[in-house]
C-alpha positions as CSV (number, residue, x, y, z in Angstrom):
1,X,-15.6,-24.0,1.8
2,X,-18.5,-22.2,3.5
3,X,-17.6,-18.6,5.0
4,X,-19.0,-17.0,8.1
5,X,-19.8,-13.2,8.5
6,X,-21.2,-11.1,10.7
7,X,-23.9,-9.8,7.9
8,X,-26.8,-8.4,10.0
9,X,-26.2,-4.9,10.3
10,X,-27.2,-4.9,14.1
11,X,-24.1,-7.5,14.9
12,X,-21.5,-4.9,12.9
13,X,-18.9,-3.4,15.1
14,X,-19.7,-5.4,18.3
15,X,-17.1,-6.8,20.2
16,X,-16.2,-8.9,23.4
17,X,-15.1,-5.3,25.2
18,X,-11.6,-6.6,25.4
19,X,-10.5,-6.7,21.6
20,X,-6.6,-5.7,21.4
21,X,-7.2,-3.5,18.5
22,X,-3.2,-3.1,17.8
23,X,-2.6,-6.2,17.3
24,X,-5.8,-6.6,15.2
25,X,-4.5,-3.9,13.3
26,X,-0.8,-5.0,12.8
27,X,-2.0,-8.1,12.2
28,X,-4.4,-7.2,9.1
29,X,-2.1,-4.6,8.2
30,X,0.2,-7.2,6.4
31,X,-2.7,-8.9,4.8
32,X,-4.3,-5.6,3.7
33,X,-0.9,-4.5,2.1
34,X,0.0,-8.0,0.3
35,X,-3.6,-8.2,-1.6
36,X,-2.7,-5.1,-3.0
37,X,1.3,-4.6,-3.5
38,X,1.6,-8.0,-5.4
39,X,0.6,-7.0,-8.7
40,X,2.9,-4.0,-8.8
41,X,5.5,-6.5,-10.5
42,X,3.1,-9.0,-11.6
43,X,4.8,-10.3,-15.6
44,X,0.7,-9.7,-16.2
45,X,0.5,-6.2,-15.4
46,X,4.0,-5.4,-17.2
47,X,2.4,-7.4,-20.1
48,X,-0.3,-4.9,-20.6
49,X,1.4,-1.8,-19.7
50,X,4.0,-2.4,-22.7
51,X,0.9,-3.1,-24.8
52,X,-0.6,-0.2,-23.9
53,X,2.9,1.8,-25.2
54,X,5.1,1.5,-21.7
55,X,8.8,0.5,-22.9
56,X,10.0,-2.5,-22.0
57,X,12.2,-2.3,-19.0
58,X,10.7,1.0,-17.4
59,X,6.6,-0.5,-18.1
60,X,6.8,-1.9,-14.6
61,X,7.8,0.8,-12.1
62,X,6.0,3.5,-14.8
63,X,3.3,1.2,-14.9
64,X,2.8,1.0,-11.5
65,X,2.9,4.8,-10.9
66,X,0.2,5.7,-13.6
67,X,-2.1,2.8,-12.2
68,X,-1.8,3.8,-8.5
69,X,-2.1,7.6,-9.7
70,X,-4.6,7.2,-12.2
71,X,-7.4,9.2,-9.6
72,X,-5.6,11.8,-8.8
73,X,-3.9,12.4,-12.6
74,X,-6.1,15.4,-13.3
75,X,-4.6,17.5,-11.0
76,X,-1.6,16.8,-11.8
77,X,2.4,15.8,-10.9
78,X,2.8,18.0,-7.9
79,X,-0.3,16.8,-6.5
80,X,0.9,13.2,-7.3
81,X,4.4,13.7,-6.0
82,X,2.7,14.7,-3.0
83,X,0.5,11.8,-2.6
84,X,2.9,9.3,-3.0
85,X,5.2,10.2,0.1
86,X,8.0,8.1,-1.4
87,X,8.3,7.7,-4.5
88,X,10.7,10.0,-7.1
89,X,9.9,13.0,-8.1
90,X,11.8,12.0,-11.2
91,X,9.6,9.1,-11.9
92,X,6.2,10.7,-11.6
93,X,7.4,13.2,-13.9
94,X,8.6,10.8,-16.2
95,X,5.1,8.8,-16.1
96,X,3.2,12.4,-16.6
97,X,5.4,13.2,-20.0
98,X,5.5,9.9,-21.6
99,X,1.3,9.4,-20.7
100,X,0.3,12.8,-20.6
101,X,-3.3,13.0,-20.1
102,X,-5.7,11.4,-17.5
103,X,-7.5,9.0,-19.7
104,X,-4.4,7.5,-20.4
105,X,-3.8,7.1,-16.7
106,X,-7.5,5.4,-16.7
107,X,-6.5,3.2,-19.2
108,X,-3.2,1.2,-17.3
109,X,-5.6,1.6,-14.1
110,X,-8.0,-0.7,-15.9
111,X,-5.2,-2.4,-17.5
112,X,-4.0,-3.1,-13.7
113,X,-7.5,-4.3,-12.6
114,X,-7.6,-7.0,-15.6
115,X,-4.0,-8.3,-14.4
116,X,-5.4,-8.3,-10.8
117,X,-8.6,-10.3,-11.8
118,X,-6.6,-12.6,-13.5
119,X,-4.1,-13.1,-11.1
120,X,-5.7,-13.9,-7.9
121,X,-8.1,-16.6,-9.4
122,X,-4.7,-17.5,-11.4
123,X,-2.6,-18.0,-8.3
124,X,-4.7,-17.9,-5.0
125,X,-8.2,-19.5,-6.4
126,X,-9.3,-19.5,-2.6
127,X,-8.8,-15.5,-1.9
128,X,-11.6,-15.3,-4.9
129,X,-14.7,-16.3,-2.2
130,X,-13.1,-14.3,1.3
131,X,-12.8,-11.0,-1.5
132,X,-16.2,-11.1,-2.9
133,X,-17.4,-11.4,0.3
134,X,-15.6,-9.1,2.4
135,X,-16.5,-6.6,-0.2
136,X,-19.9,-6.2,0.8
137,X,-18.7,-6.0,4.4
138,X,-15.9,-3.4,3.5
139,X,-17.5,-0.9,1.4
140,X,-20.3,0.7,4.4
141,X,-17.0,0.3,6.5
142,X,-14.6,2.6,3.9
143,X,-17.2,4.8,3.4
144,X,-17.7,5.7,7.1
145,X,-13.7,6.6,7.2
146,X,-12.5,10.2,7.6
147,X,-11.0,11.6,4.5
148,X,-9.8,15.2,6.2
149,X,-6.2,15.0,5.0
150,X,-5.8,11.4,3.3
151,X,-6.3,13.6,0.2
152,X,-5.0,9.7,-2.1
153,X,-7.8,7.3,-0.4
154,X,-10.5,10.1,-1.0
155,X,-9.2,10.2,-4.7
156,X,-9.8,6.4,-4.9
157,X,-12.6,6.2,-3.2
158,X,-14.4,8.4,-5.9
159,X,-13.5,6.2,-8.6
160,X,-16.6,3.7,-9.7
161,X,-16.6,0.6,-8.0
162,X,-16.0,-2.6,-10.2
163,X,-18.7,-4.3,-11.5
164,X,-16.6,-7.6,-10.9
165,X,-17.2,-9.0,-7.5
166,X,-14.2,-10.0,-6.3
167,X,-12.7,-6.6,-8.4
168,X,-14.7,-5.1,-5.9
169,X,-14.0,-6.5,-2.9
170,X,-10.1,-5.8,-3.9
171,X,-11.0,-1.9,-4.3
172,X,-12.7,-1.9,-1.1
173,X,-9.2,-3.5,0.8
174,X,-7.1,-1.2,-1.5
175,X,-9.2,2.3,-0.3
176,X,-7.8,0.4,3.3
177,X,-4.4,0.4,2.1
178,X,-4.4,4.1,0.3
179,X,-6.2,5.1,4.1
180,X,-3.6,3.5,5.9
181,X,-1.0,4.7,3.6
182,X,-1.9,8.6,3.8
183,X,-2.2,8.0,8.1
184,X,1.3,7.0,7.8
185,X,2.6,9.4,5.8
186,X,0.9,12.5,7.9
187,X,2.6,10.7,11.1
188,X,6.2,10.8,8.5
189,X,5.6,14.5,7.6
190,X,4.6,15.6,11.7
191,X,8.1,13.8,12.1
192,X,10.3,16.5,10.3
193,X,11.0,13.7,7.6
194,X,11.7,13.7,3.8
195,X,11.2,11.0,1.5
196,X,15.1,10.1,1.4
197,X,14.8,10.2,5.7
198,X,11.8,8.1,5.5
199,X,13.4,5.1,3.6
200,X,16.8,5.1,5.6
201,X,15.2,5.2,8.3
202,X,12.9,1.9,7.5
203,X,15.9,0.7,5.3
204,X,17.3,0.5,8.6
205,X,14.9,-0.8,10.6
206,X,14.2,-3.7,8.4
207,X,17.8,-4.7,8.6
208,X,18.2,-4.4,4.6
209,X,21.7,-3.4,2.7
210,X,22.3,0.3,2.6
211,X,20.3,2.4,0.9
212,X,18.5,-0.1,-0.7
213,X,15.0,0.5,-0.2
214,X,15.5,4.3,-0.9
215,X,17.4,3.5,-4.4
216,X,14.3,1.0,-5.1
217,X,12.2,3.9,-4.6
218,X,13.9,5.9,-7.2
219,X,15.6,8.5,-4.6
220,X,18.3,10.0,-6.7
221,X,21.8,9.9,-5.2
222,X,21.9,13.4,-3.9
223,X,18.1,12.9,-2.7
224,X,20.2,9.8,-0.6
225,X,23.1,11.9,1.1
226,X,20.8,15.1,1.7
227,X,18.8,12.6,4.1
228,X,21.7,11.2,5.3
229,X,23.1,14.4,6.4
230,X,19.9,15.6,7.7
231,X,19.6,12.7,9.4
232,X,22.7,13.3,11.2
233,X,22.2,16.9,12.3
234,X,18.8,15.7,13.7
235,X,21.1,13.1,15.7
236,X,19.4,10.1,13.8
237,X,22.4,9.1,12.2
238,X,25.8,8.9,12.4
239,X,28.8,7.7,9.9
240,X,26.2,6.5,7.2
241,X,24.6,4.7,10.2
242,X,21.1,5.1,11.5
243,X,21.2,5.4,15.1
244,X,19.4,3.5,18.3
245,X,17.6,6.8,18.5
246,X,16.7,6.7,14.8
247,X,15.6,3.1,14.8
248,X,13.4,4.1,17.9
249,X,11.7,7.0,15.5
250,X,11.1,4.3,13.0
251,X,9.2,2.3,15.5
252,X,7.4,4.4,16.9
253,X,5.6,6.1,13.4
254,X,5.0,2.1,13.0
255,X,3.2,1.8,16.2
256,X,1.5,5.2,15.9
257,X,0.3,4.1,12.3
258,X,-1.0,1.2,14.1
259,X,-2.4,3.1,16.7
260,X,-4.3,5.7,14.6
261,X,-5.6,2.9,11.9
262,X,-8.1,1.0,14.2
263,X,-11.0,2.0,13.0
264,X,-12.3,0.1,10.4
265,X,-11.7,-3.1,12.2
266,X,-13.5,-2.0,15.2
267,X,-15.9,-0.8,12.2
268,X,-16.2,-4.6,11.0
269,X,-15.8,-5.8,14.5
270,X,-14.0,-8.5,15.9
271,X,-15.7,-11.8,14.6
272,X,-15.1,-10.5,11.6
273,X,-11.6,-8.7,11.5
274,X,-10.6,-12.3,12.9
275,X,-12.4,-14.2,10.0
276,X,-10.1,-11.8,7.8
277,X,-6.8,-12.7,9.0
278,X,-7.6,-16.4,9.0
279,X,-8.9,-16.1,5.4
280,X,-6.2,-13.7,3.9
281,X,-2.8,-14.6,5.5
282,X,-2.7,-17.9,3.6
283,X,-3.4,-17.1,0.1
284,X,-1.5,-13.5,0.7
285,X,1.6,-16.3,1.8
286,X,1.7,-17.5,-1.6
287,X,1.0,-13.5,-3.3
288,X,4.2,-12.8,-1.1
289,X,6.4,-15.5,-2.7
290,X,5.2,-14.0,-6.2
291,X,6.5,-11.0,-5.6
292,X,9.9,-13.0,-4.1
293,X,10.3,-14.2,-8.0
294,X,9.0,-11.5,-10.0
295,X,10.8,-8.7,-8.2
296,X,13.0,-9.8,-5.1
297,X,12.6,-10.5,-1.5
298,X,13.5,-6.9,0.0
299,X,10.2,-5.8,-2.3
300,X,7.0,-5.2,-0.5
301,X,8.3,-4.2,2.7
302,X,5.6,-3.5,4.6
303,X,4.3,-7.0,4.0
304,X,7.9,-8.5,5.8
305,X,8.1,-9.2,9.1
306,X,11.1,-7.3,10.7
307,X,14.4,-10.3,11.3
């Protein structure tokens, strides 16, 4: 397979004049977040986290914490908790006292990395070329990103790059993902919204079972009928139902993420943004149906298309 990219530096970032941006941008969202969230669940990973002391049963979702937080570790779980938007309070914690110091963070973070190398030329042997590649197109584009308040991709952009290629070009799409993630969550926050609102809201905007995607996220039951009721005074909810008006909200911190993640595709420009979705969405297909077996098919949401 030969590749085509936009490599001299004059053609970066040029464009027709009528690119559609949005959609770029929703489009490669979904490829941006599959690359990435797959290996969260990954039997490889979870291999290597209990080897490196996780206990069986808990090394996934502990493993997956202390990998994701392993740059931002030194300063600590409230700085963690913070970062992660979503994710329990309770389970942080528990990933802090059972690890306790950074370098043991480093190590399931490297750990992770080996599972991901693995993996990919494992299952998709043709995302191996398309993420070496769009590694040395990515990198100039993350590192012209603003960082003012996207406190977790600034953490993981410090980190040393991978000396493995194709590592390297999944680093580059994962700063995308952490940059897209913290945009998000500043858009969740300027909403009025906790963690527990946040997932019944999407819970219910992705048409899943109730309060599933807040109890996969570790939200303790009182965590769950605090939002609720929040939710309800706010006019969002009603009868342990999320309203039109709710669903509405849920749509519009989607489009607004959308909206205020342009950037590095217009950075790459369109040839190449194009080239990406083309190269990614069938390989990240098969990642996708991975995580259908090895966790479920409500997991990775923000790689399913709303039914």
């Amino acid at each position: 397979m030969t590749l085509r990219f936009s490599t001299n530096a004059a053609t970066v970032g040029q464009t027709s004049g009528m690119t559609d941006w949005f959609e770029v941008t929703r489009r490669n969202a979904r490829s941006v977040q599959t690359t990435i969230g797959w290996i969260y669940w990954d039997p490889g990973a979870v291999q290597r986290y209990q080897a490196l002391g996780l206990p069986e049963g808990f090394a996934g979702p502990l493993g997956y914490i202390a990998a994701r937080s392993a740059p931002l570790a030194g300063a600590g779980p409230e700085a963690v908790i913070a970062a992660f938007g979503s994710i329990s309070r309770m389970g942080i914690e528990g990933a802090f006292r059972l690890l306790g110091t950074p370098d043991r963070f480093r190590e399931l973070w490297d750990a992770r990395d080996a599972a991901v190398a693995e993996g990919l030329r494992t299952f998709t042997p043709e995302i191996v070329e398309p993420l070496t590649r769009y590694g040395e197109l990515l990198w100039p584009v993350v590192q012209q990103l603003p960082q003012v308040g996207r406190v977790f991709f600034g953490a993981h952009l410090a980190m040393p790059r991978p000396t493995d290629p194709l590592l390297s070009g999944w680093h580059a799409i994962n700063c995308l993902r952490e940059w897209r993630g913290d945009t998000h969550w500043a858009l969740v926050v300027a909403a009025g919204l906790t963690h527990a609102e946040a997932s019944i809201l999407h819970n219910a905007w992705l048409g899943y079972e109730p309060d599933w995607l807040a109890k996969s996220r570790g939200s303790t039951p009182d965590d769950i009928e605090q939002g609720w009721h929040r939710l309800e005074t706010k006019g969002l909810a009603g009868d342990r139902t999320v309203t039109a008006d709710g669903i509405a909200l849920r749509q519009r911190l989607e489009n607004d993420t959308d909206r205020l993640t342009t950037l590095p595709w217009e950075l790459l420009g369109e040839a190449d943004s194009t080239r990406f979705a083309e190269l990614f969405e069938p390989p990240c297909v098969t990642l996708l149906q991975r995580v259908d077996i090895t966790a479920g098919p409500n997991y990775q949401p923000a790689s399913r298309l709303r039914t």
